[in-house]
DSSP file (Angstrom, degrees, kcal/mol; ACC not computed):
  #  RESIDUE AA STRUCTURE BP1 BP2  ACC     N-H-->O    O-->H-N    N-H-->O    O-->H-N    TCO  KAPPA ALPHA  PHI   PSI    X-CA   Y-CA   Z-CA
    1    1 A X              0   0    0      0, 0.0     2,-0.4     0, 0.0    17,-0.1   0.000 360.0 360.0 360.0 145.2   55.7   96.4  -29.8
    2    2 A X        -     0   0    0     13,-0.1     2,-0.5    17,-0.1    43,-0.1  -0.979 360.0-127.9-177.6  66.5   58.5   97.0  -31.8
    3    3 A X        +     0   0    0     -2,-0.4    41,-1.1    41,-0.2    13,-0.2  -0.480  33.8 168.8-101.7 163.2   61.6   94.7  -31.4
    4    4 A X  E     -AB  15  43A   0     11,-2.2    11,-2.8    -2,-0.5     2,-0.4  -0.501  29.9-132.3-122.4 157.7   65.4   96.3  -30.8
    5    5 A X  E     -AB  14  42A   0     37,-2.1    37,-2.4     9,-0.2     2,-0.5  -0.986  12.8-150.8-124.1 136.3   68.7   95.3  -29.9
    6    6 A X  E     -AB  13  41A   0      7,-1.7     7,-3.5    -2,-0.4     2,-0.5  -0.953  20.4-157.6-113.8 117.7   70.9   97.4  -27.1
    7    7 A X  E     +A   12   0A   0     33,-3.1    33,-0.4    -2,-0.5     2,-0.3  -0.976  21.8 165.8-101.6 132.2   74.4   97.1  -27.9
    8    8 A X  E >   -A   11   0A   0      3,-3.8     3,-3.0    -2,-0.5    -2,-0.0  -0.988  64.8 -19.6-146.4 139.8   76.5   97.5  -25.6
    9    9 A X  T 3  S-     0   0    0     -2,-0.3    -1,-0.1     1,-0.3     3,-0.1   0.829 131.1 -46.3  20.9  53.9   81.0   96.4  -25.7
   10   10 A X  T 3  S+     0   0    0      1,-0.2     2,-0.3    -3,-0.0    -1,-0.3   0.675 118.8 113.2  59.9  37.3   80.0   94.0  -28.6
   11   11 A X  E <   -A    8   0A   0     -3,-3.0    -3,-3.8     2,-0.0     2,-0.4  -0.964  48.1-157.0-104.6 153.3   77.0   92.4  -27.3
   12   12 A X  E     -A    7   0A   0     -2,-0.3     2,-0.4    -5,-0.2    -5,-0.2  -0.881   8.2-172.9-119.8 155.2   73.7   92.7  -28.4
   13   13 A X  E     -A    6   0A   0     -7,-3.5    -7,-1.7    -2,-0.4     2,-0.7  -0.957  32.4-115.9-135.8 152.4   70.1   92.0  -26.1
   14   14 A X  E     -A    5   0A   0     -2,-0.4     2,-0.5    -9,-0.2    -9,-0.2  -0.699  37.6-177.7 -92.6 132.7   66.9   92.0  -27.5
   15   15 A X  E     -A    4   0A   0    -11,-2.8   -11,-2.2    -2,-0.7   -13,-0.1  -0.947  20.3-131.0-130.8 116.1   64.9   94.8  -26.0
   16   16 A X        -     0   0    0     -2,-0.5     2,-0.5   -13,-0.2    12,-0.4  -0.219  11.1-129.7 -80.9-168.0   61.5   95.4  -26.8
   17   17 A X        +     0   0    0     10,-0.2    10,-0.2     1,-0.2     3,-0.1  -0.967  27.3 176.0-129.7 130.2   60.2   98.7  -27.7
   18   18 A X        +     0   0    0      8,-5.2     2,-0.2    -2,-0.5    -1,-0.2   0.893  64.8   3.1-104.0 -57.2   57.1   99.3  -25.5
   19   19 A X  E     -C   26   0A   0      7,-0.8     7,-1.1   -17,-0.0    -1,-0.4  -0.690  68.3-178.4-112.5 150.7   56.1  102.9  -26.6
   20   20 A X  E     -C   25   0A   0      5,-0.3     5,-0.2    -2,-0.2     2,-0.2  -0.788  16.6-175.8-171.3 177.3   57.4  105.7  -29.2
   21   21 A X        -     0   0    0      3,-3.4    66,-0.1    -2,-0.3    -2,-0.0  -0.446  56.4 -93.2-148.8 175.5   57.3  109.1  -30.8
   22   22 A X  S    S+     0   0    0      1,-0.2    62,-0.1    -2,-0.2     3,-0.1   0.595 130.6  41.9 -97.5  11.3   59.0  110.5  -33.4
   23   23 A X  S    S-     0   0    0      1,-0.3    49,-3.7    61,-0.0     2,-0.4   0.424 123.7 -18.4-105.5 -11.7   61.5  111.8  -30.7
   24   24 A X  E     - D   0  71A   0     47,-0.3    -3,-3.4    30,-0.1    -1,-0.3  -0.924  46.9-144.3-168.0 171.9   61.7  108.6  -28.4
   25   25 A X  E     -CD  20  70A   0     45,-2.5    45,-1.1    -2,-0.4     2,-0.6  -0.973  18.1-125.8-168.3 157.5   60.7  105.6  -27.2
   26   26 A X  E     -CD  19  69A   0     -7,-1.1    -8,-5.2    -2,-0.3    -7,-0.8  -0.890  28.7-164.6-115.3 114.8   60.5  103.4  -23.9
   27   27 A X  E     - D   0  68A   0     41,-3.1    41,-2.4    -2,-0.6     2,-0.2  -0.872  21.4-116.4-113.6 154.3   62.0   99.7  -23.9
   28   28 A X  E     + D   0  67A   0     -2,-0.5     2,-0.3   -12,-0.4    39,-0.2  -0.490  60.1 110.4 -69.9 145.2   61.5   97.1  -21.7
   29   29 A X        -     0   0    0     37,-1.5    37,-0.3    -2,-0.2   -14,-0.0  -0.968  61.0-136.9-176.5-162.2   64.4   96.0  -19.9
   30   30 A X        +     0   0    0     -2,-0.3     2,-0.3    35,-0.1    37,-0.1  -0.074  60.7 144.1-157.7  30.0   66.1   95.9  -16.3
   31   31 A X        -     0   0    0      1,-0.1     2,-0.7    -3,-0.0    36,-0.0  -0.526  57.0-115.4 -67.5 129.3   69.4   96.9  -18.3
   32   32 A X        +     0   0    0     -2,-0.3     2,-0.1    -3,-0.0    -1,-0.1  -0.464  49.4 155.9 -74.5 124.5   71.4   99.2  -16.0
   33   33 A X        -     0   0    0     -2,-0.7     2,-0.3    26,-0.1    26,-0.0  -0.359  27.9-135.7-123.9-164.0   71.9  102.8  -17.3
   34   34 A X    >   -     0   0    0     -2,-0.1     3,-1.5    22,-0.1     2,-0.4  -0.876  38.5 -76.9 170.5 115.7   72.5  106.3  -16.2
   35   35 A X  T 3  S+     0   0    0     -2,-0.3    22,-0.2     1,-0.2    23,-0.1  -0.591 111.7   7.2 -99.7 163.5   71.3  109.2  -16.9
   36   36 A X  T 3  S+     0   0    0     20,-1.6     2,-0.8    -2,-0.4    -1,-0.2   0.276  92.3 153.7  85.9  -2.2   72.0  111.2  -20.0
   37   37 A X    <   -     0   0    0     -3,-1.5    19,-0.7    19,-0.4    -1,-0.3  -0.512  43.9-132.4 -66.4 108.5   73.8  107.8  -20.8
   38   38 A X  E     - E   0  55A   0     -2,-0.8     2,-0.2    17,-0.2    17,-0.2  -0.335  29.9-172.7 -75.7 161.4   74.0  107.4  -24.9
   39   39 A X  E     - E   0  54A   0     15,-0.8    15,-0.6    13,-0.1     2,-0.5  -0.691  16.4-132.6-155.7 146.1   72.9  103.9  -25.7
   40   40 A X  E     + E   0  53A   0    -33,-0.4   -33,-3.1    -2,-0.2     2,-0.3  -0.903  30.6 160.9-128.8 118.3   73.0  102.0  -29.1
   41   41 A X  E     -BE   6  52A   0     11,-0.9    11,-1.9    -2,-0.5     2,-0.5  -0.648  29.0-144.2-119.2 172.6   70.2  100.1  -30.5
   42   42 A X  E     -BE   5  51A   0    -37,-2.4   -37,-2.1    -2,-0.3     2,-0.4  -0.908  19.7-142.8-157.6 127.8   69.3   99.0  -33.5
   43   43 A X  E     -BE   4  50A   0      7,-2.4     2,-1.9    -2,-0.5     7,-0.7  -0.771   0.9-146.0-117.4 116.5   65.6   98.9  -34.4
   44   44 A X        -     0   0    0    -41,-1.1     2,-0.4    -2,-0.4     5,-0.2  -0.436  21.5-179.1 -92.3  98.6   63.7   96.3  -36.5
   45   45 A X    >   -     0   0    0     -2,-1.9     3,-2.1     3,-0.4    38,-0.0  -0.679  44.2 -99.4 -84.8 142.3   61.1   97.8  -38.6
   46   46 A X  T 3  S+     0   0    0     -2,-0.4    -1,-0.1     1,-0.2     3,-0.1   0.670 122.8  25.8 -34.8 -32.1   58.7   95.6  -40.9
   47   47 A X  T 3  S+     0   0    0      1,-0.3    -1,-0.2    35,-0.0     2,-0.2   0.459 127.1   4.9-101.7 -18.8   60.8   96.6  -43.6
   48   48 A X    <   -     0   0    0     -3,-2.1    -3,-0.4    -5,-0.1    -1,-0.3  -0.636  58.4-114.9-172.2 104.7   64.2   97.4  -42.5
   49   49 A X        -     0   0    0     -2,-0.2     2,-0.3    -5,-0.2    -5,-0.2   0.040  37.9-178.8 -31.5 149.2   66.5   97.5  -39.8
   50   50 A X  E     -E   43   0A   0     -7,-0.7    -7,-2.4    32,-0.1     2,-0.2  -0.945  16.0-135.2-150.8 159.0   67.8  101.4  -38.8
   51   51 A X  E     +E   42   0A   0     -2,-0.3    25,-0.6    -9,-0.3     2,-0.2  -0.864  24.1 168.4-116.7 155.7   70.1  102.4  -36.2
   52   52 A X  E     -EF  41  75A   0    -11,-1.9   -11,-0.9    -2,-0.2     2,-0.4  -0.812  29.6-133.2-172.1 117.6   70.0  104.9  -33.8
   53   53 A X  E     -EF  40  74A   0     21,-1.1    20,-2.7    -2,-0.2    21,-1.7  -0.679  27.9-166.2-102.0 139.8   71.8  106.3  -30.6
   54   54 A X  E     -EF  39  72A   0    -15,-0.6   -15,-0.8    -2,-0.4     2,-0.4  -0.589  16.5-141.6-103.8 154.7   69.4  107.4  -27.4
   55   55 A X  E     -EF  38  71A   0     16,-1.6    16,-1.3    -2,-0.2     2,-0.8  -0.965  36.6-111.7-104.2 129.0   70.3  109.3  -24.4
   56   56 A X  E     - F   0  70A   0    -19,-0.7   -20,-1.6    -2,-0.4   -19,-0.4  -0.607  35.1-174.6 -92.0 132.9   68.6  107.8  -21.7
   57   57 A X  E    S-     0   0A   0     12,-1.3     2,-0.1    -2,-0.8   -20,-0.1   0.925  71.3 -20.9 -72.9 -97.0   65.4  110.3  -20.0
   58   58 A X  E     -     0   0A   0    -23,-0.1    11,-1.8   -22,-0.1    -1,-0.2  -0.393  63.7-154.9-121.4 163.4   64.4  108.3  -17.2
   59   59 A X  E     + F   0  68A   0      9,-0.2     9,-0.2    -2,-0.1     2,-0.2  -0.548  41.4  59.8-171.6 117.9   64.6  104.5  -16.1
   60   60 A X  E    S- F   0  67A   0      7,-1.7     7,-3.3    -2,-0.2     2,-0.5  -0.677  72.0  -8.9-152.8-159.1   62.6  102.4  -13.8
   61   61 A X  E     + F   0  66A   0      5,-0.3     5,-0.3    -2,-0.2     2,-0.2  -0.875  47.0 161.9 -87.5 137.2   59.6  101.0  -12.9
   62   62 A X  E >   - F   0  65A   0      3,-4.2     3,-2.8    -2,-0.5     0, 0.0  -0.911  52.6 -92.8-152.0 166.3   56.4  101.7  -14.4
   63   63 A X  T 3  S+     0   0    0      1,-0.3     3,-0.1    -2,-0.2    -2,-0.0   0.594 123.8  44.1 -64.9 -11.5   53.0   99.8  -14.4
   64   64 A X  T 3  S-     0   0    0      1,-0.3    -1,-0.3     0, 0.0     2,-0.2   0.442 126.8 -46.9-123.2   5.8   53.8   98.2  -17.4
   65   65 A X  E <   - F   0  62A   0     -3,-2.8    -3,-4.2     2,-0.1     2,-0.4  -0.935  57.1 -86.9 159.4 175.6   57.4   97.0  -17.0
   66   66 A X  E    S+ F   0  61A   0    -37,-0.3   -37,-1.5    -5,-0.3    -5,-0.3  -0.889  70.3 116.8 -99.0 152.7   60.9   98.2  -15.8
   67   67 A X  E     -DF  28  60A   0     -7,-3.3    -7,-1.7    -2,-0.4     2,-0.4  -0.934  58.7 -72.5 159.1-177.5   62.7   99.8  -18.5
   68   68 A X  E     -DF  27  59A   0    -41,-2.4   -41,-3.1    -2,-0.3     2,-0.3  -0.800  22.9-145.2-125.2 118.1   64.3  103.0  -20.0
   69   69 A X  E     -D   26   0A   0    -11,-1.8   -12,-1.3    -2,-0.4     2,-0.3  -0.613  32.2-169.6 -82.4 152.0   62.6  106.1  -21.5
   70   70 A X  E     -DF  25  56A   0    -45,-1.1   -45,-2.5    -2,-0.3     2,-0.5  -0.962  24.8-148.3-122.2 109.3   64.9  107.4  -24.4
   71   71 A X  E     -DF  24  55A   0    -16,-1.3   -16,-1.6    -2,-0.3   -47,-0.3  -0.940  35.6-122.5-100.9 116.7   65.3  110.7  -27.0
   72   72 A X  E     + F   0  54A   0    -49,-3.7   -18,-0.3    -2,-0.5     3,-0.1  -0.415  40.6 172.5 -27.0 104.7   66.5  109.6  -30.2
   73   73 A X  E     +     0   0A   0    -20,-2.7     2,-0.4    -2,-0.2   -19,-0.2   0.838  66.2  23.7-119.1 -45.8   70.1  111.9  -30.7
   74   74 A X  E     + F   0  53A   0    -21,-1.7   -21,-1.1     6,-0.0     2,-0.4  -0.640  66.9 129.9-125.3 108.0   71.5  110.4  -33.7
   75   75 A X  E     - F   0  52A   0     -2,-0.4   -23,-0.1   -23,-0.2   -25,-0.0  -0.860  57.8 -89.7-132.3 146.1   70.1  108.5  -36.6
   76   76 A X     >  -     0   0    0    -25,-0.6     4,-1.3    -2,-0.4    -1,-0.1   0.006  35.9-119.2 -32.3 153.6   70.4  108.9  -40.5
   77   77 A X  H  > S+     0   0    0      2,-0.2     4,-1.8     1,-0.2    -1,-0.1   0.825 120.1  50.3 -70.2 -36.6   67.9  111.2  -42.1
   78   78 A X  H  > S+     0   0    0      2,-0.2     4,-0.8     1,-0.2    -1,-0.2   0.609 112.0  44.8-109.6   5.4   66.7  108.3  -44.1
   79   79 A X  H  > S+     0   0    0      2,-0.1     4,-3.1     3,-0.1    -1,-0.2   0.868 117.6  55.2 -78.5 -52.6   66.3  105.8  -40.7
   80   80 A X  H  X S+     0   0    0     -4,-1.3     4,-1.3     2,-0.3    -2,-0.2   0.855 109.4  37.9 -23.0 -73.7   64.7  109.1  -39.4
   81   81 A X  H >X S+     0   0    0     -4,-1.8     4,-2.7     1,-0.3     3,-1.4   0.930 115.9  51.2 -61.9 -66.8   62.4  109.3  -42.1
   82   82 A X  H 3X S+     0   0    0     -4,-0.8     4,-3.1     1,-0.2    -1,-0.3   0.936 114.8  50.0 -50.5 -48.3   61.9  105.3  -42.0
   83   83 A X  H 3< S+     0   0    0     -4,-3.1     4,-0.5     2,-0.2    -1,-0.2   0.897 108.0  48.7 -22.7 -62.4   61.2  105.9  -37.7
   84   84 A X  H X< S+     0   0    0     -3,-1.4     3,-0.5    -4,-1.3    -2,-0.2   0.846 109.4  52.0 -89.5 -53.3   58.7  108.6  -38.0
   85   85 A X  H >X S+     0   0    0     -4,-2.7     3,-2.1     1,-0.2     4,-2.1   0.933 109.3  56.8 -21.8 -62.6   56.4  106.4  -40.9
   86   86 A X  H 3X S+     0   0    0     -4,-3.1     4,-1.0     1,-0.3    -2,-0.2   0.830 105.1  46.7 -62.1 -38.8   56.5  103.6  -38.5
   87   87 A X  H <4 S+     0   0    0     -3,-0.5    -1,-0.3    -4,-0.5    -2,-0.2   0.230 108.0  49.7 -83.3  17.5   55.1  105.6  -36.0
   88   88 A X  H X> S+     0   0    0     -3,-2.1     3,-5.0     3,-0.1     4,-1.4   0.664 111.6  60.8-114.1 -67.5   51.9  107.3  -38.1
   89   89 A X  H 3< S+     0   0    0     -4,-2.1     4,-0.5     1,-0.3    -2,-0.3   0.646 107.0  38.1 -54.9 -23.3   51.6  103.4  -39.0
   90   90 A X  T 3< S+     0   0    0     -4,-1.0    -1,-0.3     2,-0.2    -3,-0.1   0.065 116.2  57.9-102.2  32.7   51.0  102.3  -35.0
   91   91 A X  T <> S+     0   0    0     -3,-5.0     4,-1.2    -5,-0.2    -2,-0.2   0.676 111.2  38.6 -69.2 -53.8   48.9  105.6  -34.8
   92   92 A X  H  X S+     0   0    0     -4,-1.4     4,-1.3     2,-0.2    -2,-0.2   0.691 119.4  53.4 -83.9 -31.6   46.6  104.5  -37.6
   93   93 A X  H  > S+     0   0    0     -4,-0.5     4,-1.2    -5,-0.5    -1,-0.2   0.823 107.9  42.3 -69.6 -50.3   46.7  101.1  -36.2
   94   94 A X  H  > S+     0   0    0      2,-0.2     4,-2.7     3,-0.1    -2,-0.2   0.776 109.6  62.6 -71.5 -36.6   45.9  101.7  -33.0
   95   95 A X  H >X S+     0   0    0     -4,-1.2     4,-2.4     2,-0.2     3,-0.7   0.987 108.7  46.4 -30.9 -71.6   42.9  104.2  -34.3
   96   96 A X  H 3X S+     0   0    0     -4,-1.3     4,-2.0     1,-0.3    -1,-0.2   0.823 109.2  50.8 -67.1 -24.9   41.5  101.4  -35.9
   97   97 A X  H 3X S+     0   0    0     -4,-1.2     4,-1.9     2,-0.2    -1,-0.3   0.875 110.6  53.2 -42.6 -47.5   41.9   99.0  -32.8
   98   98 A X  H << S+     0   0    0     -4,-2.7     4,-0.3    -3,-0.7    -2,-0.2   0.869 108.6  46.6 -63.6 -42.7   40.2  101.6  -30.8
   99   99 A X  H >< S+     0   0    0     -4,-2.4     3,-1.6     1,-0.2    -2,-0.2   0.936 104.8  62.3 -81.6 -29.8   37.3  101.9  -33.2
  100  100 A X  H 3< S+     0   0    0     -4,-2.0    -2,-0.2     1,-0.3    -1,-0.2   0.873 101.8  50.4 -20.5 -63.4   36.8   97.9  -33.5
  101  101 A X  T 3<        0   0    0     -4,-1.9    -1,-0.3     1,-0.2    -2,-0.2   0.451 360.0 360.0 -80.3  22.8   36.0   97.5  -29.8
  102  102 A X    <         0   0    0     -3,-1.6    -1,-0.2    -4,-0.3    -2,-0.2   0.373 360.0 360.0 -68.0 360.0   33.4  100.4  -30.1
């Protein structure tokens, strides 16, 4: 998990990041959206904040929370870059969880 901040008319909430891809991601929340609604977060990576505005996919309930599926529509090339690393690292991470309870 992965946490973010949704800013929204100059507040920020901490939102975790439950899931992502190197297109998207799903936070937790029970913030009310829209869809196709852009969205501004700002995402705390081991190394570095990045920023990055979502359109929101879907938003609901799901077995694992309520909260808001997302596609990434504009971030820096080099937050991009910084994203898409993070997400090989909870690939590899998870890998290696999986083979530990084997």
């Amino acid at each position: 998990m992965l946490p973010a901040r949704l800013l929204r008319n100059g507040d920020a909430s901490g939102v975790p990041i439950l899931e992502m891809s190197p297109s998207g991601l799903f936070l937790l929340t029970d913030a009310p959206v829209k869809m196709r609604q852009m969205l501004e977060l700002e995402v705390e990576l081991p190394d570095r904040i990045i920023k990055m505005f979502v359109t929101v996919r879907s938003a609901g309930q799901t077995v694992r929370g309520r909260g808001i599926g997302a596609e990434i529509f504009v971030i820096d090339p080099a937050d991009r870059t910084a994203w898409v690393q993070q997400y090989y690292r909870e690939l590899e991470r998870m890998s290696r969880d999986q083979d530990a309870t084997l």
